[in-house]
Each structure stands twice: as C-alpha cells, then as structure tokens.
ZATIZA-551366 format. One line per 10 residues: for each residue y, x, z of N, C-alpha, C. Coordinates in steps of 0.05 Angstrom, whole numbers, plus 5000, padded with zeros to 4 digits. Layout:
# residues N
Y/X/Z/Y/X/Z/Y/X/Z  ...
***
This chain:
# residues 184
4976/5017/5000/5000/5000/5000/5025/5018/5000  5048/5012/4990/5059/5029/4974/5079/5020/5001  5101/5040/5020/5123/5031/5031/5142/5020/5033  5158/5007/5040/5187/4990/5026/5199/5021/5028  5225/5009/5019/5246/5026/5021/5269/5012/5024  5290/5021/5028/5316/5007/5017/5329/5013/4997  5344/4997/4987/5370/5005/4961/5393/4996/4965  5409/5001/4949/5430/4982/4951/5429/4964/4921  5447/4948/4936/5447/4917/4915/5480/4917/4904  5488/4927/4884/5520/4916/4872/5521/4893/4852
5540/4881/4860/5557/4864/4839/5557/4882/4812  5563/4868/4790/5570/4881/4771/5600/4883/4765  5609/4864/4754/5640/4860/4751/5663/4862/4772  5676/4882/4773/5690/4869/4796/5690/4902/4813  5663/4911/4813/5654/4926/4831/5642/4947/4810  5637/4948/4794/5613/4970/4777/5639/4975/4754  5650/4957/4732/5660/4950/4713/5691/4931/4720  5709/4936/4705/5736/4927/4708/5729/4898/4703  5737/4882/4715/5731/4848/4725/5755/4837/4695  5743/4833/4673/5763/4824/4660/5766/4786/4656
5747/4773/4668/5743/4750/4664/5734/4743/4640  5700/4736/4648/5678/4740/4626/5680/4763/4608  5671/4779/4619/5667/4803/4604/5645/4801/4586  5655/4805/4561/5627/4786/4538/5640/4817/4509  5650/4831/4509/5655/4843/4488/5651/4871/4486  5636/4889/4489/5618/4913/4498/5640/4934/4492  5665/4929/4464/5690/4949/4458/5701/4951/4488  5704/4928/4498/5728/4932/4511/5714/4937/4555  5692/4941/4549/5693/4953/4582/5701/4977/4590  5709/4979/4607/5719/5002/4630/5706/5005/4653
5691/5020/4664/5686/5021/4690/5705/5029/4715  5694/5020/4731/5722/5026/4752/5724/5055/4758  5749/5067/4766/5747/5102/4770/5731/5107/4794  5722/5121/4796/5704/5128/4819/5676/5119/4823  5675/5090/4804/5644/5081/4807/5618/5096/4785  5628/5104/4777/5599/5121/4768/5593/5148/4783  5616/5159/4801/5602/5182/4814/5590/5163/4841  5598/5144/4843/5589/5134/4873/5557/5138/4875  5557/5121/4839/5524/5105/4841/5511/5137/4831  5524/5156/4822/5506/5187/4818/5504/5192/4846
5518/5187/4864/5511/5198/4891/5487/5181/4905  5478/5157/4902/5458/5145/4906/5443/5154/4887  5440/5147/4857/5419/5173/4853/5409/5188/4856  5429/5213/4862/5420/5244/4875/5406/5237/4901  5410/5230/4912/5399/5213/4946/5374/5192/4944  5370/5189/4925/5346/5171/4913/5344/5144/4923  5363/5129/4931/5366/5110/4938/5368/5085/4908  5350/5072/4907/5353/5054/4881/5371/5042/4875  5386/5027/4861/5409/5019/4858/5400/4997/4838  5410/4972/4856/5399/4953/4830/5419/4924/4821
5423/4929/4806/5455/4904/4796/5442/4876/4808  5461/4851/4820/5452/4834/4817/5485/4821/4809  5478/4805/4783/5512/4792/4779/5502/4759/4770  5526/4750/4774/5528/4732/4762/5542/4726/4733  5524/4708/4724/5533/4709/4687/5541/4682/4679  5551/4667/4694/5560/4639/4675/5567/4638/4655  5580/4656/4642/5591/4647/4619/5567/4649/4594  5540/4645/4596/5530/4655/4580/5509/4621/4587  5511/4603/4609/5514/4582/4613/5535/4556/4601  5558/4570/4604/5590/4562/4583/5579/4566/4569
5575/4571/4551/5573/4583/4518/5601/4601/4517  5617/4617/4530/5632/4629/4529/5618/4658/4519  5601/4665/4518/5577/4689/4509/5553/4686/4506  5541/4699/4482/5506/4693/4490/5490/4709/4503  5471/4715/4500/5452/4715/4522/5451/4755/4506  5455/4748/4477/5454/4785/4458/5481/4801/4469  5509/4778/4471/5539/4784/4471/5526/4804/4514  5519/4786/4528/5517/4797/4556/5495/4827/4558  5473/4826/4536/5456/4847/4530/5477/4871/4517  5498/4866/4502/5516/4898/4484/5525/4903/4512
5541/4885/4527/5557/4897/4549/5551/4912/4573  5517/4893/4571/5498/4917/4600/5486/4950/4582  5488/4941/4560/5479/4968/4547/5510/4995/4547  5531/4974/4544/5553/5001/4546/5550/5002/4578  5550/4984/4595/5556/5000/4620/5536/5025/4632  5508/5016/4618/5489/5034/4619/5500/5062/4606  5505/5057/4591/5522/5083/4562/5543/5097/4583  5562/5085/4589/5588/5094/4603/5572/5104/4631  5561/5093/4648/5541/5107/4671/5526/5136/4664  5515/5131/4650/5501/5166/4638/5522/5186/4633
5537/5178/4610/5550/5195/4609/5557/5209/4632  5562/5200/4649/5572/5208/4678/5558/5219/4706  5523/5218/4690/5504/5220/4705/5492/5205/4724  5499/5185/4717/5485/5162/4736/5471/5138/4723  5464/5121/4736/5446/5098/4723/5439/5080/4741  5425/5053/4737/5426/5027/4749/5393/5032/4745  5376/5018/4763/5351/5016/4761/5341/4993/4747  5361/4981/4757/5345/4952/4751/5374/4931/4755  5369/4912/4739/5393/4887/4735/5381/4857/4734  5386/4849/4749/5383/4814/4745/5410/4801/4755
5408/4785/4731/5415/4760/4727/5423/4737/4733  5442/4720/4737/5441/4685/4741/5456/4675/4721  5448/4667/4701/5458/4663/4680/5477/4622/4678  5469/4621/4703/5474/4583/4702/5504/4591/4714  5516/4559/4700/5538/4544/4713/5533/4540/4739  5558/4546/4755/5557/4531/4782/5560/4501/4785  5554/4493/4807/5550/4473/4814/5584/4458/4812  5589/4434/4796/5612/4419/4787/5620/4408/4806  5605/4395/4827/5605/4377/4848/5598/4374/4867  5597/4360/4885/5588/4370/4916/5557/4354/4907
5554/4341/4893/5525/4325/4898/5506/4348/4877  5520/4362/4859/5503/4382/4843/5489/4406/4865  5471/4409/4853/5455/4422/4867/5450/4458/4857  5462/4478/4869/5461/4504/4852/5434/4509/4856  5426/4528/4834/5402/4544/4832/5404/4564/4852  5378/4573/4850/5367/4592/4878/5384/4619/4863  5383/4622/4840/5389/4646/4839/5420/4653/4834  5435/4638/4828/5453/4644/4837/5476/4643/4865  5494/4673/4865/5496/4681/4882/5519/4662/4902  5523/4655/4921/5502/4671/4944/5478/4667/4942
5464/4653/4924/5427/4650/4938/5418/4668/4933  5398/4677/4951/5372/4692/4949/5363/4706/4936  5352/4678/4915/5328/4703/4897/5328/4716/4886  5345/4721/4868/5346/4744/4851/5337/4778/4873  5351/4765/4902/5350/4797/4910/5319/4794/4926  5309/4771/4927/5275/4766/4937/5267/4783/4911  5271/4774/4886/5250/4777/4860/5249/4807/4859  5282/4822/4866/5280/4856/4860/5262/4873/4882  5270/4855/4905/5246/4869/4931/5216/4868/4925  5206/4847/4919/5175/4843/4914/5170/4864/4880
5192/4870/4868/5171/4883/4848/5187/4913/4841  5216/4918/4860/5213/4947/4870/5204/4957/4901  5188/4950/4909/5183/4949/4938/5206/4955/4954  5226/4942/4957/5249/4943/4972/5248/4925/4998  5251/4942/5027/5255/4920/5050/5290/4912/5050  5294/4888/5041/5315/4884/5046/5335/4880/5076  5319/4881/5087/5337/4880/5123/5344/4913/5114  5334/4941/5103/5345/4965/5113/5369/4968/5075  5374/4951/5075/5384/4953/5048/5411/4945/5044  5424/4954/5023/5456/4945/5038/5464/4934/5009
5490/4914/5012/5493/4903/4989/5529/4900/4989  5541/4903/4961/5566/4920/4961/5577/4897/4934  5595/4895/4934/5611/4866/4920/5643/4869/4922  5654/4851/4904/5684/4850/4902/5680/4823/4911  5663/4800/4916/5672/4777/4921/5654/4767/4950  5659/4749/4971/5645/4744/4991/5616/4736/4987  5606/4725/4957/5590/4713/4951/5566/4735/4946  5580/4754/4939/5565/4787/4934/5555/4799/4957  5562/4790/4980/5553/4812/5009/5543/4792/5023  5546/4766/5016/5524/4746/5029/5502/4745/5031
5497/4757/5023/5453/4758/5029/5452/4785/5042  5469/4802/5050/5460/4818/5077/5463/4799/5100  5486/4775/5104/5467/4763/5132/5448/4748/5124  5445/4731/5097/5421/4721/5101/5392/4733/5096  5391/4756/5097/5367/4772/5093/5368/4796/5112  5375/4792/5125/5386/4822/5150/5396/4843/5147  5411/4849/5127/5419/4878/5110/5443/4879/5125  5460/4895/5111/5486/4914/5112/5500/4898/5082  5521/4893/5094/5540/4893/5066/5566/4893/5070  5580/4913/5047/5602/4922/5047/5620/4911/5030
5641/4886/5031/5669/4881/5009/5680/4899/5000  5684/4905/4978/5700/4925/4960/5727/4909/4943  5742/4906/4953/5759/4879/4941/5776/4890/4919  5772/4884/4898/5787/4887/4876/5798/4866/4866  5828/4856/4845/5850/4847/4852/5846/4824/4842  5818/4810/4840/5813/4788/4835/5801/4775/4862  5794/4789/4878/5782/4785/4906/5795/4764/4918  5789/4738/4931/5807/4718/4948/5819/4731/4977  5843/4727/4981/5841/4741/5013/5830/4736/5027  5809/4700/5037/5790/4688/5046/5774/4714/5043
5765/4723/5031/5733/4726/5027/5747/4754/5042  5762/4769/5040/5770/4795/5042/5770/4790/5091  5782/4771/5101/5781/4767/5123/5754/4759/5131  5733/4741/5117/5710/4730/5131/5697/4774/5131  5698/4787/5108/5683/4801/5112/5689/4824/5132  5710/4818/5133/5726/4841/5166/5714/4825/5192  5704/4799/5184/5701/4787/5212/5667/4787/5217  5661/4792/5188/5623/4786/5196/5614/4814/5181  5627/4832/5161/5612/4847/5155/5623/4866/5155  5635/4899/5134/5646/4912/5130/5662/4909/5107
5695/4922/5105/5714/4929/5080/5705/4958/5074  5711/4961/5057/5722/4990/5044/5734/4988/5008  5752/5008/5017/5774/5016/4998/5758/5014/4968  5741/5032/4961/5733/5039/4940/5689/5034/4949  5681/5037/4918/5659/5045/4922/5644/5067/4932  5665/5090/4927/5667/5111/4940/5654/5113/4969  5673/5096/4989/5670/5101/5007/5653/5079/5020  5647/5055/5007/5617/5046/5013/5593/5058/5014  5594/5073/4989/5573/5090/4990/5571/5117/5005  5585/5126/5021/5592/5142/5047/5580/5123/5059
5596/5096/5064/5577/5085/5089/5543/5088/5083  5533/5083/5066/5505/5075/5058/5493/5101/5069  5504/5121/5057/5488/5145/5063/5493/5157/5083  5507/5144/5105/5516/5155/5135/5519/5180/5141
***
C-alpha cells in the first residue's frame, strides 16, 4: 500500500495565471510574477501540485471545452519555460447555481470532489495538504477536509472573502510567500 502524502491544491485563475474574466484565448495569458518560481519551489521539494479551477464559461458557451484545452496547454508552456509544472488539473466545467432552489454540483468549488477524485488517484491525504486561492471558495475545502489553506487575494478578490480568511484561515501577499508557508 502505497503512503498518502500531501500537496498543495491552487486555483488557477486568479492565483496561477492573470484573472482576465473567462480566460478562453491561449494568445493572451500571462502568468502572475512570481508564480512559476513558487510552484518550481514545490517541485524542487517534491511536493505535488495539483490545479483545481473552476470553468463555467465553457458551461456558458462563452468557450469550449478545445478553447479551455489551448489555454491549459500555454500555462503548461509558460510554467516550463520557467521550470516548473502542474501535476495534475481538474475541472468544474458547470454553471453555478441561478437560484436558491438550484442545486450546485459536487464538483464545483467550494464542493469537494474534485479535490476527493485528485486524493484517491494521487494518493494524497488531504488533512496534511494545503490549498491556496484568490477567492474564499478556493481555500474552502481546507476546513472542510482538514487541511491548511492560504488566500492569495488578487484585485478581483471580494474584501468578504479577504476578512472570513484572516478570521478562519491564513492571507498572504503573493504565492511566493504561501509557498514559504507550505514548506515551513
């Protein structure tokens, strides 16, 4: 039987990549300064690193499902170059919920599974695992799964979400210095 481990869990947009609102056009990404040496420093440290984002717009028909595939391939592109890389990426590709009687899917975030589905098939214990986001919805499943998670608020961030996580979890400035925290 193979051991858990931990990883960390990032947002994509926001936190990995410049948050342009639906980012659907692979010319025009940027990654944020400092986030590709963060995630080479979890690399070098062998700590897995595994995207979990949310994709509505590909739910909208604002992008398809090939338009969201060019854009994970440049960020992958723009990551190397730099010496670093993502292990693994999933998905929530649905609309949110319209209404209070609609009912959201499990996988998107805050729910669960997506970061259940990455644990069971990279053997990840998620209680020793930490999870790092520009939005409150991104660091929510460290309390509901027992982890660590750190707000990284970039200038789309609500101030809401920026105070609940000073009150229940951790801030920090940059990815940078999340990932200091991770690797203590």
């Amino acid at each position: 039987m193979t051991a858990l481990r931990p990883a960390v869990f990032l947002d994509r947009d926001g936190t990995v990549n410049v948050d342009t609102d639906f980012v659907r056009d692979a010319a025009t990404v940027t990654l944020i300064p400092g986030a590709a040496e963060a995630i080479a420093r979890l690399n070098a440290a062998r700590w897995p690193v595994i995207v979990v984002t949310n994709q509505s717009g590909i739910g909208r028909g604002i992008f398809t499902p090939d338009e969201y595939e060019q854009v994970r391939r440049r960020i992958d592109e723009l990551l190397s170059e730099r010496g670093a890389h993502v292990d693994a990426t999933y998905i929530c590709p649905h609309v949110p919920p319209q209404s209070q009687s609609d009912v959201a899917c499990e996988c998107r975030k805050p729910g669960t599974a997506l970061y259940r589905q990455a644990a069971a098939e990279h053997a990840i214990d998620v209680t020793r695992s930490w999870f790092i986001g520009d939005r409150w919805r991104d660091v929510a499943a460290a309390l509901a799964l027992g982890g660590h998670g750190v707000l990284v608020p970039s200038p789309r961030t609500p101030p809401e979400d920026v105070e609940r996580a000073r009150a229940e979890l951790q801030v920090a400035d940059t990815l940078g210095e999340a990932v200091s925290r991770v690797m203590g």
